[in-house]
N, C-alpha and C positions, 0 to 999 in steps of 0.2 A: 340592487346596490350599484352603485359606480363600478367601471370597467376599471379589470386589473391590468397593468401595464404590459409591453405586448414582451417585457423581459422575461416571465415567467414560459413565456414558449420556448424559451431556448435553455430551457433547461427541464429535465423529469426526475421525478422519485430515483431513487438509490435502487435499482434491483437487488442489491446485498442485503439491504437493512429491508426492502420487503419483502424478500423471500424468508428472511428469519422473522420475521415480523407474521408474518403467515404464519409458520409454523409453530411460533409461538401461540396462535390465537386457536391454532387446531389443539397442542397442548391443553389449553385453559379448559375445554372441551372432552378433557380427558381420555384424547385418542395420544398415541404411544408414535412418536415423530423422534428421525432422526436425522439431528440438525447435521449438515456437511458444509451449512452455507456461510457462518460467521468469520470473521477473518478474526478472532482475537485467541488467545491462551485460554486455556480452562482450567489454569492454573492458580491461586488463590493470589494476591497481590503478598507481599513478603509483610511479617509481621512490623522488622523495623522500619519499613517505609508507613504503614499503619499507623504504627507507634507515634511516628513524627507527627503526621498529621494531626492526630489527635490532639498531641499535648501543644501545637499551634494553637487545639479551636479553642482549649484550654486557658490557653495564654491570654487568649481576646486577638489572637492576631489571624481576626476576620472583616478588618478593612479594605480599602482599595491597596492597590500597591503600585508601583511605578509601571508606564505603560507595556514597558519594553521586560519587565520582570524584575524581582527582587533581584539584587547587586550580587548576592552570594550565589545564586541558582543560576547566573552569566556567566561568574567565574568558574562554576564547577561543569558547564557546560563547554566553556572554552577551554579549558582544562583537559576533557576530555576530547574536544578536537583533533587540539593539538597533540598528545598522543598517539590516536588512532588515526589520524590524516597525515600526520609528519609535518605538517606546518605551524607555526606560531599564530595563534586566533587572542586577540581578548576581547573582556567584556564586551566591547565596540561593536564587535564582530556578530553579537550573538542578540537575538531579539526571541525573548519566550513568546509561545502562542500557546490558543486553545486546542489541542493538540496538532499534531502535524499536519493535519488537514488543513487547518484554518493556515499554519505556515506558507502553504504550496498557494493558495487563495490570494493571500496579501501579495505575495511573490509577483503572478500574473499581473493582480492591478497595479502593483508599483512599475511593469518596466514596460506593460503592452499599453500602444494608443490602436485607438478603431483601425479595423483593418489587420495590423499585423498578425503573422500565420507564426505558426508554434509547430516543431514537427512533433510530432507522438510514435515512439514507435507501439505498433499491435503484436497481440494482443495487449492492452493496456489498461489499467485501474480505472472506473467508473468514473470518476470524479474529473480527470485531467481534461477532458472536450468540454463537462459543462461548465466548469472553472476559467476555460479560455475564452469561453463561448461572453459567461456573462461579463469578463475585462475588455470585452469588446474584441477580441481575439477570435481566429479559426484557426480550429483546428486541422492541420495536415497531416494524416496518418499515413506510416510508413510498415510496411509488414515486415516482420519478423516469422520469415517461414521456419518450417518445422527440421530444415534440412541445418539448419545452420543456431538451430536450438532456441529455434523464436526472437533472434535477436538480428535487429538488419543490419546487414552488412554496409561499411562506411561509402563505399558507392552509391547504395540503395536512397542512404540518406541523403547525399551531396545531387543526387538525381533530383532530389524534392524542393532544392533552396531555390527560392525565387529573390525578388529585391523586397519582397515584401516580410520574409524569415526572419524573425525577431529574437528567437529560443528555440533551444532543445532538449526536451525530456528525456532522462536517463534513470530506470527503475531497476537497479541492482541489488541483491536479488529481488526477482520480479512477483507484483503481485498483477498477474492470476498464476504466470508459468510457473515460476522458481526458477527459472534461469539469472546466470549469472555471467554478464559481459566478461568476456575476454579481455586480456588486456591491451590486444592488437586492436579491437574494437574500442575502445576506452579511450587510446593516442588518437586513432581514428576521427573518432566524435571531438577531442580537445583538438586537433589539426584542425578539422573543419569549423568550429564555433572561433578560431582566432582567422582563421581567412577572410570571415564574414562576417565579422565582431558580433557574435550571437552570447546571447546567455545560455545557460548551463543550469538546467535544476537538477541538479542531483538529487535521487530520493531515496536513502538512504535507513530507513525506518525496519528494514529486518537486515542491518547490519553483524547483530552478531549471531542470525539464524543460518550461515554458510556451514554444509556440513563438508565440502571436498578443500582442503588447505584453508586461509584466511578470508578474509571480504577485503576488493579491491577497487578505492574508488580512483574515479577520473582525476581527483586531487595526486592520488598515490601515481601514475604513470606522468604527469601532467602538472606539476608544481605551479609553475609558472601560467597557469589558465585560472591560479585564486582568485585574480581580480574580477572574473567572469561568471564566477562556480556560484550557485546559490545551495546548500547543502540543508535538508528537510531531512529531521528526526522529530523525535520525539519517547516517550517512557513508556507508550503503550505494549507495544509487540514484546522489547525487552525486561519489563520488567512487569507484566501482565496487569497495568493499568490504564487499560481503555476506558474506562467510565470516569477517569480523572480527570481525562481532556488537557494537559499539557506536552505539548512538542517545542520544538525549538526551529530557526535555520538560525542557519551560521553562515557568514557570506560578508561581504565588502562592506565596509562601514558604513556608507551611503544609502544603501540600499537596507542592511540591518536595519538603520532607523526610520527609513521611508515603512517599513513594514511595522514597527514598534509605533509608529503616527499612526497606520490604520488602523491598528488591534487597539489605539485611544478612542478614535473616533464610530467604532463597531462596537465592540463590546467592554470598555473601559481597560480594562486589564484581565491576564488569569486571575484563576481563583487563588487567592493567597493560601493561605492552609493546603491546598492539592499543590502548588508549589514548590512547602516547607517537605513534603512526601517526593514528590521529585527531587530536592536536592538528598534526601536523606537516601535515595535507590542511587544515585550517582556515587556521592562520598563512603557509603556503608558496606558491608559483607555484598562479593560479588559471587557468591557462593552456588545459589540457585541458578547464576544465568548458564554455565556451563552445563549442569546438570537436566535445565531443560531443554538446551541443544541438543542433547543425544538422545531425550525422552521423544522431542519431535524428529529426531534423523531413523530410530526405532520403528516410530510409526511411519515414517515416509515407506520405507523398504517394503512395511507389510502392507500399505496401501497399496503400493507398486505392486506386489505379487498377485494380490486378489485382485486388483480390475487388468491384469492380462490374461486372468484365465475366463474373461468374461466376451463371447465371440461379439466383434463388429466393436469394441472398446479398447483402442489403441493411448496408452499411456506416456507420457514423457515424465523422465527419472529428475527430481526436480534439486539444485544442487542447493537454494537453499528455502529458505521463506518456512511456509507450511501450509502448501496447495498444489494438488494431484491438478494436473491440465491433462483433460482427456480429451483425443480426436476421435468421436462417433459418426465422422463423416460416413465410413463405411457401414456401420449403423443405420444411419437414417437414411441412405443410398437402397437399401429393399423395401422402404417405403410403408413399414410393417403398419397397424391401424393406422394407415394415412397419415406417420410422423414422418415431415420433412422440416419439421427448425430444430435448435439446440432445448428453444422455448416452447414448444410442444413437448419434449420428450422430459424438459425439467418439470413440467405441470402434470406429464404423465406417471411421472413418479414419483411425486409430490403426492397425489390425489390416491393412486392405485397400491401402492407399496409404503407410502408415507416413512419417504426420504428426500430431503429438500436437500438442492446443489443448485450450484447459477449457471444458468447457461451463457452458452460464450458468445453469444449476442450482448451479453453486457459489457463485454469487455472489448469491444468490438472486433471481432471473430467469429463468424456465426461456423457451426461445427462442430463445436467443443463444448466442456461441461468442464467447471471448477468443482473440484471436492476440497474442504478444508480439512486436514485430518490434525485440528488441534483440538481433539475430542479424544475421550478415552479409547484407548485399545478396544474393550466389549463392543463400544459405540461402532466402530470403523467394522467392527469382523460383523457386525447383527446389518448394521448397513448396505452392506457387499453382498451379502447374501443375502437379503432383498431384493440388489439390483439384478444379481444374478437368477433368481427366481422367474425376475420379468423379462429379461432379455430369454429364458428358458420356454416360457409361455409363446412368447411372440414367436419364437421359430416354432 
């Protein structure tokens, strides 16, 4: 066949979605796997958001729909901005996407030309290097040591600007750690992106999974950096509809619409009817979202207690999301069967104990191991004690 274009090198598979993707195929096989590695809820989507959808497909209202999203599902979006950001947003403001993913995507290719560098701070989400990568963007990664709770300090960052610095990624709460920027770091990052006229992606997607005080974005310390913010949500994390595929940003008009052109020219529009279900989980009973915060802050705690009593697996207490970041450096430092990556020891337990987690090579961090514990309680405690079995064996 004809040679594929040399774009596809600069990007690989998802290790999230194949590590679960693995596990599902050992599943189907009917070996007994437990999944650590999915980042979504295992929470059922809420009936009235269901509801809605339905009586959409019912309706017939399964056509195209405006590029940028239905009018009503803008306003209930800006809507909620504007509340939980403290700023005034409308429609204008807001451009639906195929979930949040697809937001943060449009984003890069609306503000990067070839060449411009993006900082990233690490450990950081799979997606943000190959997203920069194929907008013709490099990625510059900035670490977020462990002393200062994975999040780099505004030095760290101002250390990495060149003239070539175009944006700055800001993942609060973070997926893979769960940490949750400071607010001294927040002003930080807004000082620095207005010194060097950068953009600002906020991503913002497990905003209401903070389990210590509120969620605090750069918008909240930093009002006046709106014209700059590009802010990426979506309905998946809080309202446990990831297979819906609708997220939002919310960001400067300009730019709103430059993102709502390329969601025309990519994939027409969202899905209408998964839509009319997002605006029905905005406007409707917010009754489950509270009550799955404390169900996932529940399981954080007892995450946290079983992988400390597991020797050479060093925990961080994660303030919000719903992912254990584990340090195995001192783990994989005695070299036990000849594991020395994150990605040996996640294949090692995959295969041997059949428990799948991502190693923190994907996030790029090599060291560390992501558990998701948005699984049931049984799940996480049969889990642990698996992992624990094999780190028992190996000494």
């Amino acid at each position: 066949m004809p040679k594929l274009s040399s774009r596809n090198d600069l990007v690989k598979p998802s290790p999230t979605l194949a590590i679960t993707a693995r596990a599902n195929a050992l599943r189907a096989q009917g070996i007994d796997v437990v999944g650590f590695g999915a980042g979504e809820p295992d929470f059922d989507t809420p009936v009235h958001v269901c509801d809605a959808a339905v009586a959409a497909l019912r309706a017939g209202f399964t056509r195209y729909t405006p590029e940028a999203g239905i009018p009503d599902l803008r306003d209930a979006v800006a809507a909620r901005a504007t509340g939980a950001l403290g700023i005034p947003f409308a429609r204008e403001n807001v451009a639906v996407t195929v979930g949040g993913k697809q937001g943060i995507y449009n984003f890069f290719m609306c503000v990067l030309e070839p060449g411009d560098e993006v900082l990233i701070p690490t450990p950081c989400w799979v997606s943000y290097p190959d997203q920069v990568a194929l907008a013709g963007g490099k990625a510059v990664f900035v670490e977020g040591p462990a002393e200062r709770s994975y999040v780099p300090s505004p030095e760290a960052l101002a250390a990495a600007v060149t003239p070539k610095t175009r944006a700055l990624v800001i993942c609060s709460p973070s997926n893979p750690t769960g940490a949750v920027w400071s607010e001294a770091d927040l002003r930080g990052a807004a000082a620095l992106a207005a010194r060097h006229d950068l953009w600002i992606l906020s991503d913002e997607i497990y905003d209401e999974l903070v389990f210590e005080g509120v969620h605090r974005s750069v918008l909240h310390v930093a009002p006046d950096a709106a014209p700059r913010v590009c802010v990426a949500n979506g309905a998946s994390k809080t309202y446990a509809m990831t297979g819906w595929r609708v997220g939002w940003a919310v960001a400067p008009a300009p730019l709103a619409k430059a993102i709502a052109i390329l969601t025309g020219h990519s994939v027409s529009a969202p899905t209408s009817f998964a839509q009319k279900g997002a605006l029905a989980a905005l406007t409707g009973p917010q009754d489950e979202v509270p009550k799955w915060r404390e169900s996932f802050r529940v399981r954080r705690d007892r995450t946290f207690e079983l992988c400390r009593e597991i020797p050479g697996f060093v925990p961080f207490k994660p303030a919000g999301a719903f992912y254990l970041w584990i340090d195995v450096r001192p783990f994989l430092a005695r070299r036990l069967h000849g594991l020395t990556t994150s990605a040996e020891l996640a294949a090692k337990l995959l295969d041997e104990v059949r428990v799948a987690l991502v190693p923190g090579s994907a996030f790029s961090a090599e060291g560390f191991l992501r558990v998701s514990f948005a699984t049931s309680p049984a799940k996480i405690e049969e889990g642990f004690k698996r992992i624990r079995e094999f780190v028992a064996r190996c000494r």
